[in-house]
N, C-alpha and C positions, 0 to 999 in steps of 0.2 A: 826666785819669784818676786813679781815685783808689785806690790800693795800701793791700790789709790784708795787717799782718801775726801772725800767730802762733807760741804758741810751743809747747813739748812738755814738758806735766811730766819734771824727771828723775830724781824719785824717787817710790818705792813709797811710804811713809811723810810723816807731814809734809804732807799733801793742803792742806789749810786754810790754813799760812802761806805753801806757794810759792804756792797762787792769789792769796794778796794781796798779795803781792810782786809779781809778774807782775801782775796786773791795774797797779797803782802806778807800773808801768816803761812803760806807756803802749802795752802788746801788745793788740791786738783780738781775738784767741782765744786760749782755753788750750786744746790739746789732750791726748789722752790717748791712749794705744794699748792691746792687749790681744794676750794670747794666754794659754791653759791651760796649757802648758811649752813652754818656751824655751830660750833657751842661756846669756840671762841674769836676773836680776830683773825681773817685769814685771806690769802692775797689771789689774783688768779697767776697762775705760775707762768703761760705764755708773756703776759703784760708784764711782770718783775723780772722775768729773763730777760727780755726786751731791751727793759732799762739798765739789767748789767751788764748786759751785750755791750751797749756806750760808751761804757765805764770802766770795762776792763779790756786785755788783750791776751793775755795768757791761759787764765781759768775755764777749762770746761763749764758747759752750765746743762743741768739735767730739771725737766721736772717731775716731781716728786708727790703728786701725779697729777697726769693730767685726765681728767674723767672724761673718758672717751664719750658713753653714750650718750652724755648732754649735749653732746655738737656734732650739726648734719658733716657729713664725712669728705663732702669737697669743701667745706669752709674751714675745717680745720686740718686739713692737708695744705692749704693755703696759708695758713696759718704759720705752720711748724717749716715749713717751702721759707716763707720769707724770715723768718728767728734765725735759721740757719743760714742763710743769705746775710740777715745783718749782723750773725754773728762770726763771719769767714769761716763756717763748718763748725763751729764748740758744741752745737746744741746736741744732747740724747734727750730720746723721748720715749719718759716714762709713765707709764701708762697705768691706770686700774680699771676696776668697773663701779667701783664707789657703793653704796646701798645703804651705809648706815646711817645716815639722815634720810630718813624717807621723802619729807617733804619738800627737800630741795631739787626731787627727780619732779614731784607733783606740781612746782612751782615752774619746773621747763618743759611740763608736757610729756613727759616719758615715764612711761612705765618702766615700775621699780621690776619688777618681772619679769622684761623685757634686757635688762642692761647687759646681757651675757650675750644674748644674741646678737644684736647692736655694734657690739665691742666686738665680736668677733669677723664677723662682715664689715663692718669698719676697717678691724685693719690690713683685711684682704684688700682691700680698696682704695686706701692711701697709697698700699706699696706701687700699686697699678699707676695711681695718677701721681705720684713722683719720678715712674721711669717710663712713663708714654704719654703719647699726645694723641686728643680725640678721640677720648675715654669714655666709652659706652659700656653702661650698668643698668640691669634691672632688676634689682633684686630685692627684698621683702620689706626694708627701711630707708634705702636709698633707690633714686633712677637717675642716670646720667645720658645725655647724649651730647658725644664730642666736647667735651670737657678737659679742656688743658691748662694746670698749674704753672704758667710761666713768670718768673722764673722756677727753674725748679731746687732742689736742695743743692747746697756747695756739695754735702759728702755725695757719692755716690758708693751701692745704688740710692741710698737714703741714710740718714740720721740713723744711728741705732735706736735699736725698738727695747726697752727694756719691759717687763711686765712683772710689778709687785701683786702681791695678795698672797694669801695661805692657806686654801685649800686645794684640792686636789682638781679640780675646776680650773683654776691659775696656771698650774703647773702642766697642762693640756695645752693651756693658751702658751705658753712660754715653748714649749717642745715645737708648733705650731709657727710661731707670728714672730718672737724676739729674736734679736741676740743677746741680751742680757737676761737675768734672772734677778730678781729685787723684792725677795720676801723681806715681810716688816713682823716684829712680833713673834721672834721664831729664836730656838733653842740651836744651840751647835749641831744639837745630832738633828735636828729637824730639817736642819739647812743642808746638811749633806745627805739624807734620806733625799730628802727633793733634788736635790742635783742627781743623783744617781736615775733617780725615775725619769726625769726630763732628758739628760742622756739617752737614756737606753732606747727613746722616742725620735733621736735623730742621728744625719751622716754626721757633724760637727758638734762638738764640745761647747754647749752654750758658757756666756761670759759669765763666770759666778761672783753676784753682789749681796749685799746685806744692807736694809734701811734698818737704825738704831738709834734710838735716844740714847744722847749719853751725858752723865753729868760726873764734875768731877771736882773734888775738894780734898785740901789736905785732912780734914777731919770725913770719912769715912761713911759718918753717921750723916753728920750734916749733907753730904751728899744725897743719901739715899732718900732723907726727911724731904729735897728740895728736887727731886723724882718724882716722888709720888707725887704731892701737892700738887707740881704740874700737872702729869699724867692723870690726876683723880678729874682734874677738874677741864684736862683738854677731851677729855672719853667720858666724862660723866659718869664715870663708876672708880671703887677703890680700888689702886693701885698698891697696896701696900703689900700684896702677897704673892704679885705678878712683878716687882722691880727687880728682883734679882736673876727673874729667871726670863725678861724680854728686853730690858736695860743692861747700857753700860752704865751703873752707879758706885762710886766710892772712892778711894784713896787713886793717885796715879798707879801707884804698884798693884792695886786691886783691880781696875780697867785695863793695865796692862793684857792682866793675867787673864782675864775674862776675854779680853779681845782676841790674844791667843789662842784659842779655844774655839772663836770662830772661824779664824785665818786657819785653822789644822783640817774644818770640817769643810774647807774648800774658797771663801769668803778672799776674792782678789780688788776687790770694788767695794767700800767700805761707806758708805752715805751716814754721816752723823746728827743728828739733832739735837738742840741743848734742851734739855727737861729742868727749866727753872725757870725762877720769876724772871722779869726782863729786866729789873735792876742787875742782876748778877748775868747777864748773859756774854755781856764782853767778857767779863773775867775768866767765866769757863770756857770762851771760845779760845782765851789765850793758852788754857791751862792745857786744851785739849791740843792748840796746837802744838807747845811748847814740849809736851809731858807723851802725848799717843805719838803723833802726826810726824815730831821730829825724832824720835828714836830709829821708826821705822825709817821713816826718810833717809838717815846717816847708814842705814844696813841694808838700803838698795842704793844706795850711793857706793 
């Protein structure tokens, strides 16, 4: 079996030289996340793909997500048409429904109530307008008539669809609309509980991923101390009783082992995050690449 792993820009700024850094550290995707306000600094993931679309040639680039329901449905099939266009095919696109910042659905007109529905009709409707022309819709949030994305995506029939979240709602949409699977905040057995269930939902074996913070330092403790910190203060709540059991945090030999764990419960697509301050984020991108990234690399090599 053969283990990709990826990594999560982690900064807003600088787009151009962390992708090629990160591309150079031997990571199979860069990803990217978004939201309109937050609690901390954070970038829109179409527009920082974009930029390392330019910048790199090799590295996949995924976002990590993209909030569906904030954008009418032919403008951002447009969107993800031309990323993948200027990126010669790298781009997946991954997707949520977003909700825990309320205000930033009330800030672009959409009901936080609504996002399920949205998102779902959404991505019936992208797949449509990436593989036909003169695209007619009338349906409860969108209307189209004769609407063609040209160009349309390098992959055919489209970019993969990836769909993160963790309820049982997600994993509907995933059996449904993906071909990946990109729970965040999930336990080994969780992650293979949900594969099984989203399976059982279809003809084809959807692609199974895992989005993870991970931090990692020869001292163990240290590690974990510079998790949560993050984590308390990227979610606004404490982290300290939640890092061992939704983090990769600790020693290389401890994320090893942890990581193994999620690669047994089915995890072939590996999305990483660094949960620390930004002073120290090179360092653990190095550690991750050098210490996770390249053991595995040498044992699918």
């Amino acid at each position: 079996m053969t283990i990709e792993f990826g990594i999560a820009l982690s900064r807003v700024g600088g787009v151009k030289e962390q992708a090629q850094q990160l591309e150079a550290m031997g990571f199979d995707f860069l990803a990217v996340g978004e939201h309109v306000s937050f609690n901390v600094a954070v970038s829109n993931s179409l527009i920082s793909l974009a930029t390392a679309a330019g910048a790199t040639s090799r590295i996949k680039l995924m976002s990590t997500i993209v909030l569906v329901p904030l954008y009418p449905a032919a403008l951002l099939a447009k969107l993800v048409a031309s990323l993948d266009v200027a990126s010669e095919g790298r781009y997946h696109f991954g997707i949520g429904v977003g909700g825990e910042i309320a205000h930033e659905f009330e800030a672009c007109g959409i009901p936080l109530k609504e996002r399920g529905a949205r998102t779902d009709e959404a991505l019936g409707l992208l797949k449509r307008l990436w593989t036909e022309r003169n695209v007619d819709f009338e349906g409860r949030f969108n209307t189209l008539h004769g609407v063609t994305i040209d160009p349309p995506p390098v992959q055919q029939p489209h970019p993969p669809i990836w769909v993160a979240g963790r309820q049982e709602v997600a994993m509907r949409r995933a059996a449904r609309y993906a071909d990946g699977w990109l729970p965040y905040m999930y336990t080994p057995e969780q992650l293979a509980s949900s594969l099984e269930r989203i399976n059982a939902e279809r003809d084809t074996p959807i692609r199974p991923g895992l989005f993870i913070f991970a931090t990692v330092h020869e001292d163990g403790d240290e590690a974990r101390r510079r998790c949560i910190e993050r984590l308390s203060k990227q979610y606004a709540q404490d982290f300290s009783k939640l890092v061992d059991r939704y983090a990769l945090a600790g020693t290389p030999d401890e994320v090893r082992a942890r990581l193994q764990e999620y690669l047994d419960a089915g995890a072939e697509t590996v999305i990483m995050s660094s949960a620390c301050h930004q002073n120290d984020v090179d360092a653990n991108h190095a550690l991750l690449a050098a210490e996770i990234v390249g053991p595995y690399g040498q044992a699918n090599g």
